[in-house]
N, C-alpha and C positions, 0 to 999 in steps of 0.2 A: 626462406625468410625467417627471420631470428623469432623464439618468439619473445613479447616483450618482456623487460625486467628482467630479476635475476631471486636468486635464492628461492625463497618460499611463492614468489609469484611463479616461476615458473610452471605450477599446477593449478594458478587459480584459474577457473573457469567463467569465461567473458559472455556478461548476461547483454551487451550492446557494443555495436561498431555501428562506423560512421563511414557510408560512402560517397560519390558527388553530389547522388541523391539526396543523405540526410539520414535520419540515423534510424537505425536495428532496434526495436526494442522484446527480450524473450517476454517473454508473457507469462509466467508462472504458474495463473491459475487456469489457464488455456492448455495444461500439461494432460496428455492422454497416458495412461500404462493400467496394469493390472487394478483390477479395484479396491485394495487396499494399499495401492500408491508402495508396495515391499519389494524391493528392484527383485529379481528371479538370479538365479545363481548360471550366467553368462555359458562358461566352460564348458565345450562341445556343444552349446545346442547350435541349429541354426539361424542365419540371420534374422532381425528381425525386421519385417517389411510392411509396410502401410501401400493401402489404395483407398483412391477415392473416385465418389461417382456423386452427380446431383442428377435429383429424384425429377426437377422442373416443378414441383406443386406450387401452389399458391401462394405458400407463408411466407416466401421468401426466404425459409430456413431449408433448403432441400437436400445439404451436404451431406453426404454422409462418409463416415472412415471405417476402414477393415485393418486389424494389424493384426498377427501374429506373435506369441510370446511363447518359446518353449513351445509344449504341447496343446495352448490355447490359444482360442482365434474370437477375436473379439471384433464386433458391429454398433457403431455409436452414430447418435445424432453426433456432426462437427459444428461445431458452435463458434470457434476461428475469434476473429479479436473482438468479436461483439460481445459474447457471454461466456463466463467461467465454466467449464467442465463438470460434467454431473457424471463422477466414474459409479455410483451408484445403479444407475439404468441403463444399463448395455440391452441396445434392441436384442442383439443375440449372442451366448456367449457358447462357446463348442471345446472342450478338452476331449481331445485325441488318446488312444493308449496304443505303445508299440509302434505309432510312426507320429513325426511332426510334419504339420506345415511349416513349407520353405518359401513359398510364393502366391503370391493372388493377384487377379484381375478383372474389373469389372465390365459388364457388357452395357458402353453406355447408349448404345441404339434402341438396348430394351428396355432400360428403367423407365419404370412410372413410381410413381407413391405406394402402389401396392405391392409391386413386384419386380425382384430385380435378381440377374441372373451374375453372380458370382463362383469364378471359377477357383479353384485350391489346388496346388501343387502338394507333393508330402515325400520324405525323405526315402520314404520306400518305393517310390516310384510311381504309385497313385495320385489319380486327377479326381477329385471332387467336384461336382455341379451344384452348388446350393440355391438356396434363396432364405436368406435372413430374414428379411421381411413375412414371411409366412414361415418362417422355422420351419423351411423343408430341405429334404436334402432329395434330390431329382435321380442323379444319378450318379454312377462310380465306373472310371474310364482303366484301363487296366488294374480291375481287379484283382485279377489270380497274378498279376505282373509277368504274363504270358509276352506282353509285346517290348516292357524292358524292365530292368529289376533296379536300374541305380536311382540316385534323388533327383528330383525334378528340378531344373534349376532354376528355367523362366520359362511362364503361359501366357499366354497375351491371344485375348479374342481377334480375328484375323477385321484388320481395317471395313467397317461397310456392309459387316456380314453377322444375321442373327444365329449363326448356327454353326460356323468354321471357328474353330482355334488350332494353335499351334503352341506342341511343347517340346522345351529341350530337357536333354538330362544331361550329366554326367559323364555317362557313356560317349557322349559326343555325338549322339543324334537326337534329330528332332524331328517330329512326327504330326502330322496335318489330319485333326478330329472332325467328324460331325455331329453335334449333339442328337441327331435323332437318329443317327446307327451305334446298333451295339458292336461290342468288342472283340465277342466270338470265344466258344470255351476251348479253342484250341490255339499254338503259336501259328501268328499269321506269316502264310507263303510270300515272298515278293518277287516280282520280277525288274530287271531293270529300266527304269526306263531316260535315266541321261545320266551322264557320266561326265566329268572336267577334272582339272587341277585340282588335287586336294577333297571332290567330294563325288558325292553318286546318291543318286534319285533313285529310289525304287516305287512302284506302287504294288497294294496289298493285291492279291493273287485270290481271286474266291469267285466260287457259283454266285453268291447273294453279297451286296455291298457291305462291308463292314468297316472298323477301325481297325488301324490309320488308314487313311485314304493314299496319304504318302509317304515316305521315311525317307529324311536323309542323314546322309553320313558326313561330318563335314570337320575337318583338318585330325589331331589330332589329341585325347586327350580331351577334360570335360568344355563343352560346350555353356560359356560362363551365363552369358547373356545375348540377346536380340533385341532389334528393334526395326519397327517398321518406317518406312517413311511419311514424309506428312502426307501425302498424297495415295499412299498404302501401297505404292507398284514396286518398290523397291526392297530389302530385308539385308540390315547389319546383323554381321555374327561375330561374336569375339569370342576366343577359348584358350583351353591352357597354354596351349601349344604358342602362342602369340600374337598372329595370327586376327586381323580383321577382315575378313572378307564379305563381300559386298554383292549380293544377289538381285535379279530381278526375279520378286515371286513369281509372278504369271507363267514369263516360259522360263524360268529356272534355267537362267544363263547368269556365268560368275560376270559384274563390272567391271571390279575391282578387287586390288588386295593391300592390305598394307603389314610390315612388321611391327614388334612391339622392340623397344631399344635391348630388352632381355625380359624372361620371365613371361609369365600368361598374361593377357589382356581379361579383366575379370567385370568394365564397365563399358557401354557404350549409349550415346545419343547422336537425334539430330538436331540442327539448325529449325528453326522455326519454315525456315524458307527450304529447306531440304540440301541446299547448297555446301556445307560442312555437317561431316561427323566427330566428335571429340571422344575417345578414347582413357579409359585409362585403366591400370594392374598393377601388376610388381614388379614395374620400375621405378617407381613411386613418380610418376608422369603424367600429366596429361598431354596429349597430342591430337594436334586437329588437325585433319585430312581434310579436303578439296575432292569433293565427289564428282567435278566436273570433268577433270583431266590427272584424277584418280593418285593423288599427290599430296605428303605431308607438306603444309605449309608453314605449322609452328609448332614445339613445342614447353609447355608450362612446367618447371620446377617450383613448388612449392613445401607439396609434403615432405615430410620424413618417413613415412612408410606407405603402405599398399594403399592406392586409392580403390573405394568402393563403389562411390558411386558419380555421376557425372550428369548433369542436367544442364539445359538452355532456359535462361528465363526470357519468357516472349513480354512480358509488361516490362521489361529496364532495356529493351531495344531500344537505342536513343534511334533517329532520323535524321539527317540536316540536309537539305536541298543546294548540295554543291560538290565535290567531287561527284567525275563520271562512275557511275556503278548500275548497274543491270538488272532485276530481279523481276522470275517469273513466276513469283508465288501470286496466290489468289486468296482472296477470305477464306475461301473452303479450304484451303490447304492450311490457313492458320486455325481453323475452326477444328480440325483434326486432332488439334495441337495442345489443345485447352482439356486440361484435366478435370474440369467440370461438364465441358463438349456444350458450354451454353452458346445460347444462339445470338452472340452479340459482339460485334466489333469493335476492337478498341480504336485510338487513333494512328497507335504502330500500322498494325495492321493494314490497316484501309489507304494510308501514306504507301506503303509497300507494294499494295496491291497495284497501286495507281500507275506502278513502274510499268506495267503492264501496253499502258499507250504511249503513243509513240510522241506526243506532245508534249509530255510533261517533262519539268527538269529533272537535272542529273541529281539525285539521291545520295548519300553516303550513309554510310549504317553501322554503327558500334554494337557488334552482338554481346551479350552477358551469359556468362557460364557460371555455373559452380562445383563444386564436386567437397565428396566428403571423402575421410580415410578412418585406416586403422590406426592413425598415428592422433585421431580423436580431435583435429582441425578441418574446419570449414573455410574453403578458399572460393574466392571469386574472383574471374578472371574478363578483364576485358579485351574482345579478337575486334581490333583499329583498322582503319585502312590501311596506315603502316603495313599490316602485316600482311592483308589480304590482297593489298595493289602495290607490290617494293618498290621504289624507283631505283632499278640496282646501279651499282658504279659501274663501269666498265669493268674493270679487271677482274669483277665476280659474274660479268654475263654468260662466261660457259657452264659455271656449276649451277646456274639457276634461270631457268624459264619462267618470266612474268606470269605473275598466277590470273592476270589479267582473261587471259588465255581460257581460263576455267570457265571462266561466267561472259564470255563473248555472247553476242546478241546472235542468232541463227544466223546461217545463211544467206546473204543476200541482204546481210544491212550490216554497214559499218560497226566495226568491231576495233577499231584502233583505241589503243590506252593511251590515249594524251593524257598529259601530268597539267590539271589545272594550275594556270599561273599562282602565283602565293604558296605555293605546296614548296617546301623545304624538305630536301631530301634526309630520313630518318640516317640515324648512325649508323656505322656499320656491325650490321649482326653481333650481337652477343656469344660470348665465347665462355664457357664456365672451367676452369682452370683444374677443378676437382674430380672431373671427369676423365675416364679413360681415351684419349686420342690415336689417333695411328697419322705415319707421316706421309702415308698413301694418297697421292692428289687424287678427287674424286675429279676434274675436270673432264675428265672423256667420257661419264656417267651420262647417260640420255633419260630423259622425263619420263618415256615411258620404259617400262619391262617387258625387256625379251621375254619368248617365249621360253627361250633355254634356261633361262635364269630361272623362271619358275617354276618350269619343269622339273628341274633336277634342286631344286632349291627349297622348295615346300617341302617336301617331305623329310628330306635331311636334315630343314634347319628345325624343325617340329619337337625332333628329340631335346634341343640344347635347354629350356624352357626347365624339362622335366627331370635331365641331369641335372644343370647347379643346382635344383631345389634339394635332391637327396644330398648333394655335396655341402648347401650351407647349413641343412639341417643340422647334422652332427657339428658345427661349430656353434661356441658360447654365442657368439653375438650372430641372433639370430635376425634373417633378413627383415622380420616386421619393425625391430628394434633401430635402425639405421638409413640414411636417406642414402641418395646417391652420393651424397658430398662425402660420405665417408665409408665410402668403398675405400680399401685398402689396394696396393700397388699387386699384393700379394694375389688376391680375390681379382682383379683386376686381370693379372696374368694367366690366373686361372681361367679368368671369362674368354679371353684372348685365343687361347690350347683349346679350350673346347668348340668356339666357334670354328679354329683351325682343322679340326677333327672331324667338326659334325657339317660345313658347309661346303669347302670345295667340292668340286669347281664353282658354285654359285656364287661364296662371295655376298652374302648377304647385305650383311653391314659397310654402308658406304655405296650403295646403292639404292633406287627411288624405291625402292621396296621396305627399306630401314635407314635414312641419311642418319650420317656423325650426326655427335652434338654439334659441331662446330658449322655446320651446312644448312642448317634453318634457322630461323630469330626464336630466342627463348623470351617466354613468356614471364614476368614476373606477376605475382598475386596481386590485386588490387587491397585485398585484407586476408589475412592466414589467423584465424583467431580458433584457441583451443576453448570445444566448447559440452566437453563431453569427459566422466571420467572414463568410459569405456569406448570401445571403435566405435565408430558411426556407420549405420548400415544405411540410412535414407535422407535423401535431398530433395523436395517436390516443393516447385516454384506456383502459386498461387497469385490472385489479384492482389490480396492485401495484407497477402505473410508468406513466408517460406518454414518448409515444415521439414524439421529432420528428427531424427530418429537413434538412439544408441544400445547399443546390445544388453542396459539394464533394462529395457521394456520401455523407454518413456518417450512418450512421442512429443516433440514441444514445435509450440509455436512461437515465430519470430513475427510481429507487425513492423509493416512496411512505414516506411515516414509519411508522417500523417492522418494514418488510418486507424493507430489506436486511439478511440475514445471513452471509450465503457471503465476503464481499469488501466493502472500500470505499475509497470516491478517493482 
């Protein structure tokens, strides 16, 4: 999507857009960063990342935010579109020397008002246990960095549980903690204990219980990011390599897998409902898989360069009680979902849940996404029943299986996707002209993947990811700098030789593992607005604002239509 105007507009930066909703407003004096508001000198440090957790106390003010800047980490009352920012009084403020925080997460089963268990990632491989609130720091998880030496990429407290987390690094493994065991002064022994496609479980090897409880190894290449499901049983992993793969924690068996169109996968979420994951890296993409019957069903062009980060907003779920659709979410699974973890349902939700009996009408459901980039735009994308129930033409029913299929009701009760009368069949798929194609009919492709194809598939196509990176480095126009649209025929041909190199006999692309552009419906942005002079590293969708993040330190807020009343831009 173009962005708008031309000349000197080109870089102005858009304090408001306007959705079906109504309109975006930044907030200015709602702005979090260092406490003298001096943006931080960006070049090489790590991202920078906000969490939030609510405290539940009384005042009704219980928010609180954690970000990271360079080598400080800072704890604030959030004060959101009620009251202006007091960067003066940071509950707690921590400068690192010799490594940075890369990540954090809060442990929302434990906060009270007085105390709250925050975990810390750090470039050198170490995991910090704090608590802000009593300015204590508890404990320090690979210390001697005995058990892995690269940056920490993503932590996250394990769904439901006061004392398990799980972190990735780097390295491509992620390893499963207890806070009440220690680490051990020596490198831990493993044994194996399961083994698949592309990964391997080991558990730590010792007389007396220590950290990690488990390690795994999974594709190839840094392991970018995870996320759990709303319901916790489940665990997305995306990595350099490209690569989405789709676990159940419990018995740590692979779902699913999916490819990335080229380049590492560097973001992932889920659906409020767990039913889709949305994807995206450096293809400058997002795509969203069908966790049901483990299948891309759309992908989104909008950026011009690497997307970072990618979220679901659960309060702009529209509802409407008319097309047939399915959903076996419950409050607690939405409740999961809520980055506050309050104990309150909204009317999405409790509409959703309701899918649940067998008497109510048929539901249809507009999910809302968004996602940020390096390319310093905020896109929001809306996934239609269009996209999720196709009504396909005939002469496209071999290259494509009704996604209907995905979210079928179980066993033993009618599962047919009739096309509600007044439903006008959608165009046919979008085709993007700037993209690299092949004349190779995918029509004899099947929905699911062979085993051969993955077998010999993963691994091989693992490398292609990490070679064009060295190959476009060395050229001027470097990959952050250009969208897909302006791949060259040149670049192009090159992607082509290497995929020819690195994949047979798999065959990747063109197959349900990576379909052409031309083999699913593209996504267009509902608004693409630049709002940032530097990448955007965070997108977190809240009740009454959406809050992003860019690598000058500033964390800002956007009110939602309606909800600013204290103040405006």
């Amino acid at each position: 999507m173009a962005t708008e105007g031309g000349g000197k507009e080109m870089n102005e930066i858009k304090t408001q857009f306007t959705t079906r909703e109504g309109l975006y407003k930044l907030l200015p004096h709602s702005e979090y960063s260092r406490p003298n508001r001096v943006p931080f000198n960006s070049q090489g440090s790590n991202p920078v990342r906000v969490s939030f957790v609510n405290l539940n106390d009384q005042s009704g003010n219980g928010d609180r935010l954690c970000f990271n800047v360079g080598r400080e980490l800072y704890f604030y009352i959030y004060k959101g579109v009620r009251k202006a920012a007091d960067l003066s009084k940071p509950i707690d403020k921590r400068i690192y020397k010799g490594t940075q925080p890369t990540c954090h997460d809060f442990n929302h089963l434990t906060a009270t008002a007085e105390s709250v268990s925050l975990l810390v990632g750090f470039s050198a491989g170490q995991v910090q246990l704090i608590d802000p609130i009593k300015k204590e720091t508890s404990k320090l998880f690979n210390e001697e960095r005995l058990i892995d030496k690269s940056r920490v990429t993503c932590v996250r407290w394990v769904p439901g549980s006061e004392s398990l987390f799980l972190v990735a690094h780097a390295s491509g493994s992620m390893y499963l903690y207890n806070v009440e065991h220690t680490c051990g002064t020596t490198a831990p022994h493993y044994q194996l204990l399961k083994q698949g496609e592309s990964f391997a479980v080991h558990t730590c090897k010792s007389k007396s219980t220590r950290n990690p409880l488990l390690k795994w190894t999974v594709g190839e290449g840094a392991l970018n990011e995870f996320a759990f499901s709303p319901d916790g049983k489940f665990l997305a992993c995306v990595s350099q390599d490209g690569f989405l793969r789709v676990f159940n924690f419990d018995s740590v068996e692979l779902h699913g897998t999916m490819k990335s169109y080229f380049g590492g996968l560097l973001c992932v979420c889920w659906s409020p409902d767990g039913k889709y994951i949305v994807t995206g890296g450096e293809d400058d993409l997002v795509t969203v898989w069908a966790f049901g019957d483990c299948r891309v069903i759309a992908r989104g062009h909008g950026h011009k360069s690497w997307v970072s980060v990618v979220a679901f907003d659960p309060y702009t779920t529209s509802v409407e009680e008319s097309d047939p659709m399915e959903f076996s979410g419950s409050d607690e699974d939405f409740q999961d979902l809520l980055h506050f973890g309050r104990d309150r349902a909204n009317s999405t939700q409790s509409r959703l849940s309701k899918r649940n009996s067998a008497e109510s009408r048929p539901v249809s459901v507009t999910y809302r996404f968004g996602s940020v980039g390096q390319d310093t735009q905020l896109c929001l994308w809306d996934l239609t029943e269009d996209i999720l129930f196709p009504h396909q033409p005939l002469s496209r029913a071999r290259t494509h299986t009704n996604v209907m299929n995905a979210t079928s009701p179980p066993a033993g009760s009618t599962g047919n996707s009739v096309a509600t009368p007044g439903n006008s069949a959608p165009p046919p798929l979008p085709r993007s002209n700037s993209l690299p194609h092949s004349t190779v009919s995918s029509a004899g492709s099947k929905s699911s993947v062979a085993d051969g194809t993955l077998a010999s598939g993963v691994s091989k196509f693992a490398t292609l990811s990490l070679h064009d990176r060295k190959d476009r480095h060395h050229e001027k126009d470097h990959k952050r700098n250009h969208s897909m649209g302006h791949i060259s025929s040149k670049s192009s041909d090159k992607l082509n030789l290497v995929t020819k190199t690195k994949t047979d006999p798999a065959k990747t692309l063109g197959t349900p593992l990576c379909p052409r552009m031309e083999d699913v419906p593209l996504l267009e942005p509902l608004i693409c607005k630049k709002i940032a002079h530097e990448r955007l590293t965070v997108l977190i969708f809240l009740e009454d604002c959406i809050v992003t993040a860019c690598q000058e330190g500033f964390i800002c807020t956007w009110g939602r239509p309606g909800k600013v009343v204290s103040f405006n831009p």
